[in-house]
N, C-alpha and C positions, 0 to 999 in steps of 0.2 A: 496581607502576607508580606513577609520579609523577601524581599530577593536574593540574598547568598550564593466510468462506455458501449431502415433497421440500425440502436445496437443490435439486435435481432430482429431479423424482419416479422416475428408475433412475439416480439417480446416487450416488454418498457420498463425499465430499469426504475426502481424507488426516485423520486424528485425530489430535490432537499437533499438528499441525503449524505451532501458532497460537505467534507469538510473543510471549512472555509466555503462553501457553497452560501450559508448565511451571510445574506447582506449586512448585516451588522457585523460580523468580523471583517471587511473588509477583504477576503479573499473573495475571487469569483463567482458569482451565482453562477448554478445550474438548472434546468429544469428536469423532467422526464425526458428520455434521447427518442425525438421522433422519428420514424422510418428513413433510415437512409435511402438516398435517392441520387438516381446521374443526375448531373448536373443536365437542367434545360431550363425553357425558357422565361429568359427574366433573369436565370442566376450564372455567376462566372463559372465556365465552362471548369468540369478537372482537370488537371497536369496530366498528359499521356502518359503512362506508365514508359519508364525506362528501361532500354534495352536488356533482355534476362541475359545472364551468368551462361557460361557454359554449361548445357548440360538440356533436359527437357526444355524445349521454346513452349510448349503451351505451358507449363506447371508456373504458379506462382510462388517468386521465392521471399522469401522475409529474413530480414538480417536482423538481430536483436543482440544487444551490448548492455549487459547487465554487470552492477557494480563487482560483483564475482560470483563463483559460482561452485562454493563453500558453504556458504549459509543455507541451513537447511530452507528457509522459506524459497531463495533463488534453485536448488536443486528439486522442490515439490514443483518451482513455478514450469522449470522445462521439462519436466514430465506432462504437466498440463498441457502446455507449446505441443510440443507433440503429440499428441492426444489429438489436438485440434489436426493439426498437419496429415496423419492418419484418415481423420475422417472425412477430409476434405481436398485430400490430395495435393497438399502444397508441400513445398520445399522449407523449412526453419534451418537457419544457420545460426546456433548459440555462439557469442564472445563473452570473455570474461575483462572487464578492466581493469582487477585485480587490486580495484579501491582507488587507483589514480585517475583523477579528469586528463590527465594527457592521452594515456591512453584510453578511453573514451572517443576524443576527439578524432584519434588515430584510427580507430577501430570503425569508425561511423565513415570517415573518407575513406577507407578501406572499401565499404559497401557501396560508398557511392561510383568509385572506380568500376567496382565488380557488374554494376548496373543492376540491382536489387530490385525489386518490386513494391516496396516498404520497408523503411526500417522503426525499427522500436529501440527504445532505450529509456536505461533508468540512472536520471541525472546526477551525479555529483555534485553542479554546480550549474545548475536551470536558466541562469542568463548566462554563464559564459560561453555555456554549446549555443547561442544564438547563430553567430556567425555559423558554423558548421549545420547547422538545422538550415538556414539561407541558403548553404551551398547544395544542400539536395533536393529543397524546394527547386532553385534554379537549375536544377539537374531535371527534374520531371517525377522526383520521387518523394510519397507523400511520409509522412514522420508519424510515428506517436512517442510522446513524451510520458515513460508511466508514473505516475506521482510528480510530475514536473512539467508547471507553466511555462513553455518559450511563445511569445507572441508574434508566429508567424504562419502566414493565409493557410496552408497546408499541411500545418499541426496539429493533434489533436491529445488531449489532455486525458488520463485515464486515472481513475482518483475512488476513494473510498470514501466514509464521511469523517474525518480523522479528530479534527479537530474538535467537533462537538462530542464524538467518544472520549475521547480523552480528558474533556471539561470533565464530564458526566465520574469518568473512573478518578479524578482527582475529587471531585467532590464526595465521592463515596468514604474515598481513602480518609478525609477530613475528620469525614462525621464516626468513621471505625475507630479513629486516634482520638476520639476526644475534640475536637478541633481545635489541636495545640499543637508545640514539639516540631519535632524535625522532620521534613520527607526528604527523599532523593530523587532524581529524574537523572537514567541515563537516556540521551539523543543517539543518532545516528550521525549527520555530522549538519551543519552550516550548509545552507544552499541545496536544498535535497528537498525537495515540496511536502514529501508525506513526514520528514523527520522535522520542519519547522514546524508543521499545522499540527505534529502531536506535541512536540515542547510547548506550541503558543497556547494548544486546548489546555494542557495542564496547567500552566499559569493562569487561565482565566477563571479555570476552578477554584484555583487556592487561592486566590484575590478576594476572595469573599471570606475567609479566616487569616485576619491579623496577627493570631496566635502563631501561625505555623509558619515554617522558614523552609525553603526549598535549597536544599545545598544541588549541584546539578556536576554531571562529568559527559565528554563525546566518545562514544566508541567505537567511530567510523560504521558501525553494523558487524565488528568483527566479534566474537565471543572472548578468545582470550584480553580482550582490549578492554571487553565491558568486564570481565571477572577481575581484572586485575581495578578498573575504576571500583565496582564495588568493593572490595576490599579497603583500596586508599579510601575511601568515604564512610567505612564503619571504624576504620579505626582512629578517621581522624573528628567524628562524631557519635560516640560512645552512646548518645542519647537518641539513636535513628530511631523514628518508627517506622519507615516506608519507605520501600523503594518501589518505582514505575519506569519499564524501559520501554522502549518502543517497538520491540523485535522481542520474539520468543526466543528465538534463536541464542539473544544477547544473555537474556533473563533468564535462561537456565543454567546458561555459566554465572551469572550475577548471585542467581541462587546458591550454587556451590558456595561461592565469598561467606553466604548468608551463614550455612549450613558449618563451614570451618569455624566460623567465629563464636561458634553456638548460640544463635540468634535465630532459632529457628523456633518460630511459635512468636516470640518477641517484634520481628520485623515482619508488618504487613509485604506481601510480593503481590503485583498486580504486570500484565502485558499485555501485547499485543501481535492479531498474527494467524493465531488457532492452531500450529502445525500441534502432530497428533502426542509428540513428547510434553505441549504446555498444555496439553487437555488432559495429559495424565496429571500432571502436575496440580492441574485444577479438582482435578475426581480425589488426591489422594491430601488435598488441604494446601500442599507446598506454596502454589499459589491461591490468594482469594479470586481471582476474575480475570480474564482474557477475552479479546474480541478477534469473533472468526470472518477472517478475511477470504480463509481459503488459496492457499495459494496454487494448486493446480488448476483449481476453477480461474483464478486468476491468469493464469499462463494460456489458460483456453481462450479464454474470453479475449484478451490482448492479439490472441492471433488471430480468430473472430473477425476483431476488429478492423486489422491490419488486412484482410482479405479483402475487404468489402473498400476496403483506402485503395487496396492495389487495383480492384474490377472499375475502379472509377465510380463508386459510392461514395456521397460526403453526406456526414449523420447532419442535421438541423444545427445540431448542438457543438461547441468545438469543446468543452467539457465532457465526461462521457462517467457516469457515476455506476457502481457496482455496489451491494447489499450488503451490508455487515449484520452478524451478530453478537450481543454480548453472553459472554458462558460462563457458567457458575455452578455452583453448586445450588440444589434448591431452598436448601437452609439459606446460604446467600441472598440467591432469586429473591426469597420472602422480605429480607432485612435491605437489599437494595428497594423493593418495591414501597417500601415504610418508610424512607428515606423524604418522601417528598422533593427531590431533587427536579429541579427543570427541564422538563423534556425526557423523563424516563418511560412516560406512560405511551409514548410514540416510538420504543426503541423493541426489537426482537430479545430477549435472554430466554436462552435456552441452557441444556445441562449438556456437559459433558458426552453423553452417550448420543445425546442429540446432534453434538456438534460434531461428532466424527463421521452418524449419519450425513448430515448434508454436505461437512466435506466429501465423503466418498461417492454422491450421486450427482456429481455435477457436470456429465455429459448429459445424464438425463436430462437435466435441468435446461442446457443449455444448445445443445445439438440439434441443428435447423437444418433439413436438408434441401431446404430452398431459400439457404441464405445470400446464394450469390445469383437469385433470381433477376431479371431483371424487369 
């Protein structure tokens, strides 16, 4: 190729299935997340929870700083958040960073001022919040970092399998093209854990077709940012076959680019994400394939998490892996399955009507009412 997260106390979350979890890429292994547990003895004790916010002293509160909270997957995830908060009586305070790591930074000391119980956030720039993730460790307040490694004792890492999907859907893309010509990949940005491990999957994909040139643009995760990159990349390669963005969200505006330039049928669409607009998008052809991540399940499980960090729970695991599927159509389903692609026969693809099932039953799925047991 050219270059151009008891997680639940009866639950175990898929092993492996962390992207970049494969030792051979070089990101962090994961296992199955065994039963969180207080700290006793033999292990370091947890950080006291920090003094709560005004307002309920018993309710636990959690602060989460999410890159903003426009994109549809960030708006399904805080409907999940609260879902979780509902059933479990906690307090969720949503921030937006509004796409700046500054404020990020600002927003998280913010929490740590306010004396939170947890915070969660989705990094920008995963080693620059080090120092700020130190400062509420040393605060008494435990972190999750979502899609983003910082390496510190009271962190904890909440992650998809991203990067081996994404090998998987560039390789597909290959062999649909011929394994020639041109693809696109739009990212999200530099420094963002799930938007590196999906650009890195994609290149590992298309490293095995010499033929195919990957032209690539950043959309920060914003849509009109990715519609206006796809545009600049079909018109300044007339010979695209494929474009892959990392976010549904992005790739339905990327689509539109697709759709004006009348390229549609011509330019393979693939994503990631599931929300319920790219599952239409899959049922009605627009796109060939998307992986459901789930993002209220998502938002659930995060808080989940963050409960059992505030009650003085620490999982086994400081990685914390959540289940993807890939979604297709079954005409697809079949011609992915022919493919003989590495590691398809270990992956979930389901259809569209499937995928909006399991998005929408994942309180069921996930709602432990003896998760903050002790």
């Amino acid at each position: 190729m050219k270059r151009a997260f008891a997680f639940l106390m009866a639950l175990t979350m898929a092993a492996g299935l962390l992207a970049g979890c494969g030792s051979s890429s070089g990101t962090p292994a994961a296992s199955s997340v065994a039963p969180a547990a207080p700290a006793a003895s033999g292990a370091a004790p947890a950080a006291e929870p920090a003094g709560q916010p005004a307002g309920d002293a018993d309710k636990i509160v959690c602060g989460v700083v999410l890159i903003d909270m426009t994109n549809q997957f960030f708006v399904d995830m805080i409907e999940g958040g609260n879902k979780a908060a509902e059933d479990y009586g906690c307090e969720v305070i949503w921030k937006s960073a509004d796409g700046n790591f500054d404020n990020q930074i600002s927003l998280i000391e913010n929490f740590i001022e306010q004396g939170v119980d947890c915070i969660l956030v989705d990094p920008l720039d995963s080693e620059g919040l080090k120092p700020v993730i130190e400062k509420a460790s040393a605060a008494g307040i435990p972190t999750i970092t979502m899609a983003g490694q910082v390496d510190v004792e009271t962190n904890y890492t909440t992650v998809y399998n991203d990067e081996e999907n994404t090998r998987m859907i560039a390789e597909m893309t290959a062999k649909m093209i011929g394994e020639e010509g041109k693809t696109a990949l739009l990212y999200g940005n530099k420094g963002n854990l799930v938007s590196d491990l999906r650009q890195k999957g994609y290149y590992e994909g298309m490293e095995k077709y010499p033929n195919i040139t990957v032209v690539e643009q950043p959309t920060n995760w914003d849509p009109p940012t990715g519609m206006k990159a796809a545009q600049d990349l079909i018109a300044a390669n007339p010979d695209l076959k494929a474009i892959h963005c990392v976010s549904d969200a992005v790739t339905l505006a990327a689509y539109q680019a697709v759709k004006t330039a009348g390229k549609e049928g011509e330019i393979i669409v693939t994503s990631y994400d599931g929300n319920d607009e790219a599952l239409k998008a899959v049922e009605s052809g627009q796109f060939t394939g998307t992986v459901l991540t789930g993002a209220k399940k998502t938002g659930y499980w995060n808080i989940q998490v963050a409960l059992q960090l505030a009650s003085g729970m620490r999982p086994a695991e400081k990685v914390l892996n959540l289940d993807t599927h890939f979604v297709m159509t079954d005409e697809n389903k079949a011609k992915f399955a022919e493919m003989g692609i590495e590691g398809t026969s270990d992956v979930s693809v389901i259809n569209p009507a499937q995928a909006l099932e399991q998005a929408g039953n994942y309180r069921d799925e996930l709602y432990d009412p003896d998760l903050l047991a002790g």
